[in-house]
Each structure stands twice: as C-alpha cells, then as structure tokens.
C-alpha positions as a printed Julia matrix, in Angstrom:
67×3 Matrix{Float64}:
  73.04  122.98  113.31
  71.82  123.04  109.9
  71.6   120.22  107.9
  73.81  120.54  104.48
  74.87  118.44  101.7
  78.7   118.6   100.43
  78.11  117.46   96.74
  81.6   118.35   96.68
  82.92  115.09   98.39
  80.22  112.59   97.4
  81.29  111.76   93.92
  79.3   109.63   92.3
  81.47  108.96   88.98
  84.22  106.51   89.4
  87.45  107.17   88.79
  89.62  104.44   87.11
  92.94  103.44   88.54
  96.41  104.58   86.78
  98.0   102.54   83.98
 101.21  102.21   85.93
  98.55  100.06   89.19
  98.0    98.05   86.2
 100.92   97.37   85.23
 102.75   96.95   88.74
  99.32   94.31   89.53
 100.36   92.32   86.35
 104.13   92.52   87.2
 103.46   91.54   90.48
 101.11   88.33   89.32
 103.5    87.53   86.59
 106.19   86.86   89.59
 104.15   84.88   91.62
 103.41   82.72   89.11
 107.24   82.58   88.2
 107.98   81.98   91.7
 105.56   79.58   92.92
 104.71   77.68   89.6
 106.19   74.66   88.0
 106.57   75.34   84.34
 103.25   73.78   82.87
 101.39   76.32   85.26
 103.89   79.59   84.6
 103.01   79.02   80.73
  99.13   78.82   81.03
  98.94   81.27   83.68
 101.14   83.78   81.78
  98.91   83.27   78.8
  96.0    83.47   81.15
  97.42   86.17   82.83
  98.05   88.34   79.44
  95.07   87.62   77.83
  92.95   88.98   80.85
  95.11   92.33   81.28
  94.8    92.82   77.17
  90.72   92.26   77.34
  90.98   95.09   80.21
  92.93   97.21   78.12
  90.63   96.8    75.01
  87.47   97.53   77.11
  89.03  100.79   79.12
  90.99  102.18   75.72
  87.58  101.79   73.65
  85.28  103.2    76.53
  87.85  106.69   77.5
  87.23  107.96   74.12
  83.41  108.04   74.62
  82.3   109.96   77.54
C-alpha cells in the first residue's frame, strides 16, 4: 500500500451556493413568516428579511468580480 494524496478531491476553495438556493431560502422564509406571523411581525420580518438577503447580494456581487 502506498500512501498517496488525491489533491483532486480535497478542495480547499469554497464554492458558493446557486442564486436560485437563495432565492428558494428567502421564498421559503418569506412564507413562514406569512404563515405563522401576525401582521406587526410579517412587516418587520419582511423588511428584516430583505434587507439581510440584499446585504448578501451586495457582498457576493462585489467580491465575484475580484478573484
């Protein structure tokens, strides 16, 4: 038996997710909070909720440009 490394399958760079898990997450929280909130907490979690996914956005759009 010899001992050998497969560089091959340990990757060491991460790969970000696909818009569309991002977008299915924030659906997905957007219902919850429509489902199980009264209205006070549907408003400020939406705007919670929106705020948090744009700052995401903003960081990942600015940062895939610059490798």
């Amino acid at each position: 038996m010899s001992d050998t490394s497969h560089t091959e399958s340990s990757h060491t760079e991460s790969t970000g997710l696909s818009s569309g898990v991002y977008i299915a997450a924030f659906l997905v929280l957007f219902f919850i909070l429509a489902a199980l909130g009264d209205l006070f907490t549907f408003i400020v979690g939406s705007i919670g909720l929106v705020i948090t996914f744009a700052a995401f956005y903003k960081d990942n759009s600015h940062s895939d440009g610059h490798h």
